[in-house]
C-alpha positions as CSV (number, residue, x, y, z in Angstrom):
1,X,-81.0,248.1,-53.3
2,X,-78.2,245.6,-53.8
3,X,-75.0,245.8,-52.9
4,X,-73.4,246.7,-56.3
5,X,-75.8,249.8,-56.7
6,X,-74.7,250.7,-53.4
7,X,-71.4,250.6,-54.3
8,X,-71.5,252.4,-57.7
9,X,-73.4,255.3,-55.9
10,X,-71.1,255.2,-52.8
11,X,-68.1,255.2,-54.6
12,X,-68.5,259.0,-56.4
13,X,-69.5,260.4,-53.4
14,X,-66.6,259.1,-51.7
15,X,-64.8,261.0,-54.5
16,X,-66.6,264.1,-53.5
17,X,-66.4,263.8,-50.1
18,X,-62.7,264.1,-50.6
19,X,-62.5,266.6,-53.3
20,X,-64.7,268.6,-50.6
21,X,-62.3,268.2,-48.0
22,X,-59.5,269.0,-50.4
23,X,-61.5,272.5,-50.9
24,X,-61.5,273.3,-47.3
25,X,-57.9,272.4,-47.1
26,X,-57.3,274.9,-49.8
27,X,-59.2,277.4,-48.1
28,X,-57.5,277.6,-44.9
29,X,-54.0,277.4,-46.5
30,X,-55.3,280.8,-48.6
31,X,-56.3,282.0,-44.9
32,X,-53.2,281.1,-42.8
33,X,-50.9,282.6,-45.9
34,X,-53.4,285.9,-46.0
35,X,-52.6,285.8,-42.3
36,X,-49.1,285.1,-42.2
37,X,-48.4,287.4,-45.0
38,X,-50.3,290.5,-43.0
39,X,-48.3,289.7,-40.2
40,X,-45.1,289.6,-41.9
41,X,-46.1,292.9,-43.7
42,X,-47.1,294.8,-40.4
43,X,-43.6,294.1,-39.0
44,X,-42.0,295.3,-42.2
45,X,-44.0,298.0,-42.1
46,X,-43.0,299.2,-38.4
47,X,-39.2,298.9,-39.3
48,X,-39.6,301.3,-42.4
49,X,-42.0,303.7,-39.9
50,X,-38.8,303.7,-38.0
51,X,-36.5,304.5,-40.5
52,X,-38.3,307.1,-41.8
53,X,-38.7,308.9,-39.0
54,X,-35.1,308.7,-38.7
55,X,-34.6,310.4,-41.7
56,X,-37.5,313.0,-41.6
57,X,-36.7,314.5,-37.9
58,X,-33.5,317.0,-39.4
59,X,-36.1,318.5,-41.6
60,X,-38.5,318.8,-39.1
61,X,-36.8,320.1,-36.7
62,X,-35.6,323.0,-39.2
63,X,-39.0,323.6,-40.7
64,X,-37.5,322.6,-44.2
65,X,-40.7,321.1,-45.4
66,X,-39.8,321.5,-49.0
67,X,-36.6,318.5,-48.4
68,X,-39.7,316.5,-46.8
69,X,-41.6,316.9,-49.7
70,X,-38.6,315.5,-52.1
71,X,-37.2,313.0,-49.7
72,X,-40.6,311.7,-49.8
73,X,-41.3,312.2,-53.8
74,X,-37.8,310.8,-54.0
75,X,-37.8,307.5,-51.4
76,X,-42.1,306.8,-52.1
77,X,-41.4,306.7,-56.2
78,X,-39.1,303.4,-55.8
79,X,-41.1,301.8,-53.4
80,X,-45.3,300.5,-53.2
81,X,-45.6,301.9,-49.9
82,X,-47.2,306.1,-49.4
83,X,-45.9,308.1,-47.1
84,X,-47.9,311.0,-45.9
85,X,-46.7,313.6,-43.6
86,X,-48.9,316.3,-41.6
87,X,-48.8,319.4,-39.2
88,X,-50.4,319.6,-35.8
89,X,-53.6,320.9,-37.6
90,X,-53.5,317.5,-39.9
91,X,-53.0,319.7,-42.8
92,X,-51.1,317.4,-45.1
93,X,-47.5,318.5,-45.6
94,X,-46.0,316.1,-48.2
95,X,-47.4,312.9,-49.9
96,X,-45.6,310.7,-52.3
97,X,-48.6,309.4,-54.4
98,X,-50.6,312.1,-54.7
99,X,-53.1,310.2,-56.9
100,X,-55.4,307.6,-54.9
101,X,-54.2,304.2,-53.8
102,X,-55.7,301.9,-56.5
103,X,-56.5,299.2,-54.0
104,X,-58.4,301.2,-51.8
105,X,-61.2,301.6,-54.3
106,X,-60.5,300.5,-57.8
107,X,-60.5,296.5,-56.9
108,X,-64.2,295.6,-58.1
109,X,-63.9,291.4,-58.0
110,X,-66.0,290.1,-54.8
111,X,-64.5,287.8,-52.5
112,X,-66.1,284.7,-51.4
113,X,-64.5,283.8,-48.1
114,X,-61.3,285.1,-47.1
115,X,-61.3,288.3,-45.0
116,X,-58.7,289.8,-47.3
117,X,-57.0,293.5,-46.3
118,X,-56.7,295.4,-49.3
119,X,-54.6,298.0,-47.9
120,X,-52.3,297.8,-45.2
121,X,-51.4,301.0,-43.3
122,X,-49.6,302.2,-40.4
123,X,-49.2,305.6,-38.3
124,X,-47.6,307.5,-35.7
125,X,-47.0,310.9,-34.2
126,X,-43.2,312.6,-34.2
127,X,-42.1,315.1,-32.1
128,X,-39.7,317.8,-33.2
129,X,-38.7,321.5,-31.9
130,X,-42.2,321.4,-29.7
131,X,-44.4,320.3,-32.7
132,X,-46.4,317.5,-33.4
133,X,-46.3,315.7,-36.9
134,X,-48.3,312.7,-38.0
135,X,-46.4,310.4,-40.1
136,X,-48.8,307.9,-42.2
137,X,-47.6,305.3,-44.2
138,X,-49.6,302.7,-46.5
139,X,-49.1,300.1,-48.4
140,X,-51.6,298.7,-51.4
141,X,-52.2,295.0,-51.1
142,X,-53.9,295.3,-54.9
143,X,-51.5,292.1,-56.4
144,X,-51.7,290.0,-53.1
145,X,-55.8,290.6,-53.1
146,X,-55.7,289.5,-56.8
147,X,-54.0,286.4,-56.4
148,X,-56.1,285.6,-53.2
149,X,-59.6,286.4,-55.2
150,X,-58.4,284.5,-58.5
151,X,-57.1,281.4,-56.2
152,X,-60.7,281.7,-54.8
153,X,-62.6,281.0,-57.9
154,X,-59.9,278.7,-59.4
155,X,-61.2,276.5,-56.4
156,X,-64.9,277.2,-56.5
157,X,-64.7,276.4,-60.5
158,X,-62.3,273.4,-59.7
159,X,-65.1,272.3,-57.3
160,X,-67.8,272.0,-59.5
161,X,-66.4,271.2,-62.2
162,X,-65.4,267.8,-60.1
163,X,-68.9,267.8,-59.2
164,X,-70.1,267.8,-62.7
165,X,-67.3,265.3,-63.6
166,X,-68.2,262.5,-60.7
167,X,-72.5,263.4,-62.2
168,X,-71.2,262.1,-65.6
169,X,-69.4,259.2,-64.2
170,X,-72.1,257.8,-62.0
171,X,-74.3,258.4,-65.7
172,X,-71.7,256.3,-67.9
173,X,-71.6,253.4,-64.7
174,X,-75.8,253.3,-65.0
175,X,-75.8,253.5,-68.8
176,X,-72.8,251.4,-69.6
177,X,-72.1,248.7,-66.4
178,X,-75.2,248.7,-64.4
179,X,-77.9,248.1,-67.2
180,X,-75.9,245.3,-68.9
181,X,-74.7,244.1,-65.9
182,X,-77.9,243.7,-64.2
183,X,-79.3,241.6,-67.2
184,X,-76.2,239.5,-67.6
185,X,-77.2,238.5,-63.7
186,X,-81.3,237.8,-64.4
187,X,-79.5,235.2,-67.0
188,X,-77.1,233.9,-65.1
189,X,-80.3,233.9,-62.3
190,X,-82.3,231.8,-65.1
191,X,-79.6,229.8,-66.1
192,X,-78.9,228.7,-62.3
193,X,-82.6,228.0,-61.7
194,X,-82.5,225.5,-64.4
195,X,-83.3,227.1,-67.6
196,X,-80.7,226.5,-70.1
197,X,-81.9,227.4,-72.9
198,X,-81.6,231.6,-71.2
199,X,-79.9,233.7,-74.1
200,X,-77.1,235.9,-72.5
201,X,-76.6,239.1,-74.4
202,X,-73.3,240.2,-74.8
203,X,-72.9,243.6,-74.4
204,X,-71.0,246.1,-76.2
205,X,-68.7,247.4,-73.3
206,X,-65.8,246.0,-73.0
207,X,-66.0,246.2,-69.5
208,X,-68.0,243.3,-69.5
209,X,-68.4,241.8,-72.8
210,X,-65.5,239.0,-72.0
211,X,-67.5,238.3,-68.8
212,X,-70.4,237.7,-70.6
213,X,-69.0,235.4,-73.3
214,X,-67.3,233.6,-70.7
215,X,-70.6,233.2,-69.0
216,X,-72.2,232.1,-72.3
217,X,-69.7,229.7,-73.2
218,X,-70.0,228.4,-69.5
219,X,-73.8,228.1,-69.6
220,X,-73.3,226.1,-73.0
221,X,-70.8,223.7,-71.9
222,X,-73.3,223.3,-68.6
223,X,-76.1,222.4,-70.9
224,X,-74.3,220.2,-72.5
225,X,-73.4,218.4,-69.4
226,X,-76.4,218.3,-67.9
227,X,-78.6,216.8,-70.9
228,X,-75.3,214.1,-70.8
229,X,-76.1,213.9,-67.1
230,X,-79.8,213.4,-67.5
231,X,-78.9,210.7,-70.5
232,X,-76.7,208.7,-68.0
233,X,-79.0,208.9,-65.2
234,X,-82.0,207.9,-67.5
235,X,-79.9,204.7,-68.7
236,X,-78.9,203.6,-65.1
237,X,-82.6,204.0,-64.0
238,X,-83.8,201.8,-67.4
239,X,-81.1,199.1,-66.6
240,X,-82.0,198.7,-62.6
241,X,-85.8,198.5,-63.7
242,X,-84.9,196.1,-66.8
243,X,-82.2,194.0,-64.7
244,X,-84.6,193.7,-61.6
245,X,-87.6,192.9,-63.7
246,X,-85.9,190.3,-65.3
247,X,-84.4,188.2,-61.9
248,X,-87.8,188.6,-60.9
249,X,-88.4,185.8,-63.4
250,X,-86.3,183.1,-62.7
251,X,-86.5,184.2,-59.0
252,X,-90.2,183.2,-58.8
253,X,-89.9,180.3,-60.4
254,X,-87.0,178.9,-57.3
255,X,-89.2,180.1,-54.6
256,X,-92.4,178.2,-56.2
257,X,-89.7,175.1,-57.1
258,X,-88.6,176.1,-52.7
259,X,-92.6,176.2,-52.0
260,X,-93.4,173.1,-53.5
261,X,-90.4,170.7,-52.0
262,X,-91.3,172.0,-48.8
263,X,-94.9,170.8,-49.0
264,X,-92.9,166.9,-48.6
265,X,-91.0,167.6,-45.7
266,X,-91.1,163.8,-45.3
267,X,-89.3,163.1,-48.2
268,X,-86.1,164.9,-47.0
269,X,-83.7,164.0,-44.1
270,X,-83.2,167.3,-41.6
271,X,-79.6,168.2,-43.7
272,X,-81.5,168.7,-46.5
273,X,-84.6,170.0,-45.2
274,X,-82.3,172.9,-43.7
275,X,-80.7,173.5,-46.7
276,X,-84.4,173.4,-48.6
277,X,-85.2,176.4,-45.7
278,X,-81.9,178.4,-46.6
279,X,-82.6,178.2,-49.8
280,X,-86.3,179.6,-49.4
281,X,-85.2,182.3,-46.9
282,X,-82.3,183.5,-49.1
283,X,-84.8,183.6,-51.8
284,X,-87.4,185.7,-50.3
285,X,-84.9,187.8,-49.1
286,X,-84.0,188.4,-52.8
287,X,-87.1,189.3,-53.7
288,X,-87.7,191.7,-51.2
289,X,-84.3,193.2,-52.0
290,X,-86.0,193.6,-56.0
291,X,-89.1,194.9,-54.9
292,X,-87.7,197.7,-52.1
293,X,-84.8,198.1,-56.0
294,X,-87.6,198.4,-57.9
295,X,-89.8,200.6,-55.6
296,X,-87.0,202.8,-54.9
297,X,-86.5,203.5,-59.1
298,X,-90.0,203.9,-58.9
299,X,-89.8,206.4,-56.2
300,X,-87.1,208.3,-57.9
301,X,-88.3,208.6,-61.6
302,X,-91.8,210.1,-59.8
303,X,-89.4,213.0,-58.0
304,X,-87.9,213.6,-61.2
305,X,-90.4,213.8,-64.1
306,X,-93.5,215.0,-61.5
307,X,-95.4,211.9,-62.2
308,X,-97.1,211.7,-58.9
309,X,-100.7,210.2,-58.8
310,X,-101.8,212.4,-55.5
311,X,-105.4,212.2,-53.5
312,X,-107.0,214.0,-50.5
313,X,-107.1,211.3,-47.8
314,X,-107.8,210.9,-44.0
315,X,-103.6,210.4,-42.6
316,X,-105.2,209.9,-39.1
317,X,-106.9,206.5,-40.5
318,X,-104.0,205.6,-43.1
319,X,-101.9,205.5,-39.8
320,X,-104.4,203.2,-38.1
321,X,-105.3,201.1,-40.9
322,X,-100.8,200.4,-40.5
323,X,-100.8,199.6,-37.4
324,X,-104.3,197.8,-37.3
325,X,-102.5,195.6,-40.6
326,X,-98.9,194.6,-39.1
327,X,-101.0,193.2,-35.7
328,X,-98.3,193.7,-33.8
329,X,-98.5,192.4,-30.0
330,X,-95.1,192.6,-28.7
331,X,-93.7,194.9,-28.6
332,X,-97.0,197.4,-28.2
333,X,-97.4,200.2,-30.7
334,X,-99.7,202.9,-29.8
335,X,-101.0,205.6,-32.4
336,X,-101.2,209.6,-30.9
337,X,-103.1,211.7,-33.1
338,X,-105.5,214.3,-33.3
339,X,-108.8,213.3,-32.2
340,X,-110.5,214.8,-35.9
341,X,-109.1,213.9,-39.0
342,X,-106.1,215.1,-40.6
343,X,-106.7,215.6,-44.4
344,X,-103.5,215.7,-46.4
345,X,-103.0,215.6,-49.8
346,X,-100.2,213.4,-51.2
347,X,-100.2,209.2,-52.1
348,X,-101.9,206.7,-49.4
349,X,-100.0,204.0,-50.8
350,X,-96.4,205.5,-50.2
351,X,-97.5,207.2,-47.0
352,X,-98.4,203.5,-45.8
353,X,-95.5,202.0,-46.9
354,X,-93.1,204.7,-45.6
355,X,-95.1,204.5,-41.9
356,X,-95.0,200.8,-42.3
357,X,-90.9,200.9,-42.8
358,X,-90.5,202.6,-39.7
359,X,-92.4,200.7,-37.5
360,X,-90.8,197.5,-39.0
361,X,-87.5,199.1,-39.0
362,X,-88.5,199.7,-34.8
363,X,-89.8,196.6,-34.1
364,X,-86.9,194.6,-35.7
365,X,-83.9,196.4,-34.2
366,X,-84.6,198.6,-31.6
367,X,-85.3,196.0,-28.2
368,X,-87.8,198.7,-27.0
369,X,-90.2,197.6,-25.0
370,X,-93.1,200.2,-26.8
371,X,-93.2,202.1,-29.6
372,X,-95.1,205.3,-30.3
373,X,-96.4,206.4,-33.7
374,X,-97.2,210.6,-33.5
375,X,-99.1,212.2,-35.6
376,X,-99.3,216.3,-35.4
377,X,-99.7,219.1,-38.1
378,X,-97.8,222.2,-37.5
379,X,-98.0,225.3,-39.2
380,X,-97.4,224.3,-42.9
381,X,-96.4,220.7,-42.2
382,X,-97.7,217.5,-41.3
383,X,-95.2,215.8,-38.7
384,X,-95.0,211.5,-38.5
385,X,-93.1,210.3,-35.6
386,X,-92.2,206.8,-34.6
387,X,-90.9,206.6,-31.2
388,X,-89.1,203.6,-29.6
389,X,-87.5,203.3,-26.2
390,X,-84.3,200.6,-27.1
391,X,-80.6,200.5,-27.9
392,X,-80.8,203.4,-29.5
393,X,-78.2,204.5,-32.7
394,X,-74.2,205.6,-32.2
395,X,-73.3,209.2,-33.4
396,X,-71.3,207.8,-36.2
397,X,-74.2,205.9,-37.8
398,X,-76.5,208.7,-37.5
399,X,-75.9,210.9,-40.0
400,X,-76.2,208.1,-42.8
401,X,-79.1,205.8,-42.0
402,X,-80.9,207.1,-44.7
403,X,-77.8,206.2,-47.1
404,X,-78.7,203.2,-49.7
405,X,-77.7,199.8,-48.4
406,X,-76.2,201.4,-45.5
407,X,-77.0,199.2,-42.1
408,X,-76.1,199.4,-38.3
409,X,-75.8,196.2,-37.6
410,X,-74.9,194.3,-40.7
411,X,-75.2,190.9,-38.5
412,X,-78.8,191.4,-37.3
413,X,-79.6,192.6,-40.5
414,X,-78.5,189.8,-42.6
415,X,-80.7,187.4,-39.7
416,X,-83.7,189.4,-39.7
417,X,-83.9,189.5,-44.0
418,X,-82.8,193.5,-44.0
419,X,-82.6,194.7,-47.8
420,X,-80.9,198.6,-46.1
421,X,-83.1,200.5,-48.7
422,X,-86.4,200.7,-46.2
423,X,-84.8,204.1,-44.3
424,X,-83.6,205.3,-48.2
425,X,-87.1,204.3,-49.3
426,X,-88.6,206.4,-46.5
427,X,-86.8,209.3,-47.4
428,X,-87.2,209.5,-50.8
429,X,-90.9,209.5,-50.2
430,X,-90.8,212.2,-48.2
431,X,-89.2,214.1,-50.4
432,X,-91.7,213.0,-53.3
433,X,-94.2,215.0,-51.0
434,X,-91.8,218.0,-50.3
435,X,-90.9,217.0,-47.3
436,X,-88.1,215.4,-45.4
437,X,-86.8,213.0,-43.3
438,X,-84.7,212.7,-39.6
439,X,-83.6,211.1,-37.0
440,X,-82.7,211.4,-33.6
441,X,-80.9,208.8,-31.3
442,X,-79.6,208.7,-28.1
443,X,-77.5,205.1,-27.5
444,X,-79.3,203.6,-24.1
445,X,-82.7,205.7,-24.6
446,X,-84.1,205.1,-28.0
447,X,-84.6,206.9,-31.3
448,X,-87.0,208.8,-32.8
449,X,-87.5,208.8,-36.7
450,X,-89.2,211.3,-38.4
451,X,-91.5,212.3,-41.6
452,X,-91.9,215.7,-42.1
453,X,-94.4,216.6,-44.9
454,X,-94.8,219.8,-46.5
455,X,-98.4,220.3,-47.6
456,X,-99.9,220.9,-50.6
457,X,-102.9,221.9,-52.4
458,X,-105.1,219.9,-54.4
459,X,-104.9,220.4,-58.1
């Protein structure tokens, strides 16, 4: 589930986890005032006990039980409360509602949760020329209960109806944000992956139908750039290609013009014949600097369009077949490899001249005394690694060896007929074969460069 769903679901139930808590709030504020208002009641309830008996005693004491009889018709008509007098024998002398007490048994609505007292009453004995009376007195609770019962329901109803209400909303977010939204975002998905051409329907919600048109508009000015992007970078590849293709012209014919002069040495003193070998080293370094221009365009146009012309070979015997070709005795460079054959597919060719960069690349500039070419396959990749033991590479250079005409050493490079593309040739190679290249350095100890390929089926 992602994180927006989570959120639309989580967010209503929030809501009801707070209108729940506001329910029980409410409930125990009806129960403390139920509470509070007994109390208060009771204690009323004493001092008018006490009163009463005050004014009932001169009666009883003279047996004048007709004056209880009014001052209790009299005093029990103006107020809510009963008052009931009896003898010893609990025979009932006076009562000022004879009728019964409507709350005791005429209140028919059930109660959910409060323990509410319907009636309220309070007794006591009084003692008057050697008799006993009882004096009873009761109040009905019939409006409090009422109040207390319809506050009850108000919040149950309340309640659900906010349950009902946050149902409805979670409904209109899947119906009217989620479903759109979640389409808008496959689009935007598509349109991010590359395909441009993604339709993104707009929506009538106003919620999000000025996102999406925002987003539309965005993915057609994106288009728009990209296909000028892809124009640009299609003309700068056709001009390297046209440009290098056509100094290799007049650049072939100076190093055959070099070639041939320098087959009569003997008709040159040694000023010119050095300036005859400047001229033939510069040259050749020129058109190695057209070729590694013109392989790298190469290179490049094959990543981009998929034009790749790929084989099942034997990397274990390209590697060797390297190594056997450069014949190099000093310094030594010895192949580790798995003793069977390592079938890869991908281009011989490139995987040769990317191996073959490396090892140049080590022999030229690192002052090792050995290098070490390992071969190993590892889970879904096939690892190169060429090894030397020399001056190894400072931090700062690290990080952009692999950068176009970038070099370490721009003196040695310039002597030893460096173009700086071989390390940008290597990588884009292994890229071409979805894979990548590094390096590791340590400055006294060596470096260790690296082609990692990814591997792929045969189509």
């Amino acid at each position: 589930m992602r994180t927006r769903d989570k959120f639309l679901i989580a967010l209503p139930l929030y809501v009801a986890i707070l209108v729940f808590m506001a329910l029980v709030m409410s409930f125990n504020h009806l129960i403390d005032f139920n509470k509070s208002y007994m109390s208060d009641e009771r204690s009323e309830l004493h001092v008018f006990y006490k009163q009463m008996v005050w004014a009932l005693e001169p009666y009883l004491e003279k047996h004048d039980f007709q004056k209880v009889r009014e001052y209790c018709a009299d005093f029990g008509s103006n107020q809510d409360i009963r008052i009931r007098v009896f003898d010893e024998s609990k025979s009932l002398i006076a009562d000022s509602q004879p009728e019964e007490i409507i709350g005791e048994n005429r209140l028919s609505k059930k109660q959910f949760f409060l323990p509410l007292v319907k009636v309220l009453s309070y007794n006591g004995e009084i003692t008057c020329a050697g008799h006993k009376y009882r004096l009873d007195l009761t109040i009905s609770q019939e409006s409090v209960v009422k109040t207390l019962i319809e506050a009850q329901y108000n919040l149950v109803i309340f309640f659900v109806t906010c349950f009902i209400f946050l149902l409805l909303c979670i409904i209109y977010l899947i119906m009217k944000v989620q479903i759109p939204f979640n389409m808008l975002q496959k689009s935007v998905t598509r349109i991010a992956k590359g395909d441009l051409d993604t339709e993104i329907e707009i929506p009538h919600s106003r919620i999000l139908h000025e996102l999406a048109l925002a987003v539309s508009v965005m993915a057609q000015k994106l288009k728009r750039q990209i296909v000028r992007l892809q124009q640009l970078e299609t003309y700068r590849k056709d001009f390297i290609a046209n440009v290098s293709h056509e100094i290799k012209t007049p650049l072939t014919a100076i190093s055959s013009a070099v070639e041939l002069l320098q087959n009569k040495k003997s008709d040159f003193d040694s000023q010119n014949l050095e300036c005859l070998n400047i001229l033939g080293f510069q040259a050749e370094r020129l058109n190695n600097l057209v070729n590694d221009i013109l392989c790298l365009a190469e290179l490049e146009n094959a990543t981009t369009n998929e034009s790749q012309k790929f084989v099942m070979f034997d990397l274990n015997k390209t590697i060797s077949d390297v190594i056997m070709h450069l014949n190099i005795t000093k310094p030594e460079v010895h192949l580790t490899a798995p003793s069977s054959a390592v079938e890869y597919w991908g281009s011989p060719h490139l995987i040769e001249q990317a191996v073959m960069n490396l090892i140049i690349n080590a022999v030229k500039y690192s002052q090792s005394p050995k290098i070490d070419v390992i071969l190993e396959t590892t889970g879904e990749t096939v690892r190169i690694d060429v090894k030397d033991y020399g001056i190894g590479i400072a931090p700062e250079h690290v990080a952009r060896v692999f950068e176009r005409f970038y070099r370490v050493d721009k003196s040695r490079s310039r002597e030893n007929g460096g173009t700086g593309l071989g390390l940008a040739i290597v990588k884009n190679i292994a890229i071409l074969h979805n894979g990548s290249a590094e390096v590791v350095s340590t400055e006294g100890k060596g470096s260790t460069f690296s082609i990692i390929l990814g591997k792929k089926e045969s189509e």
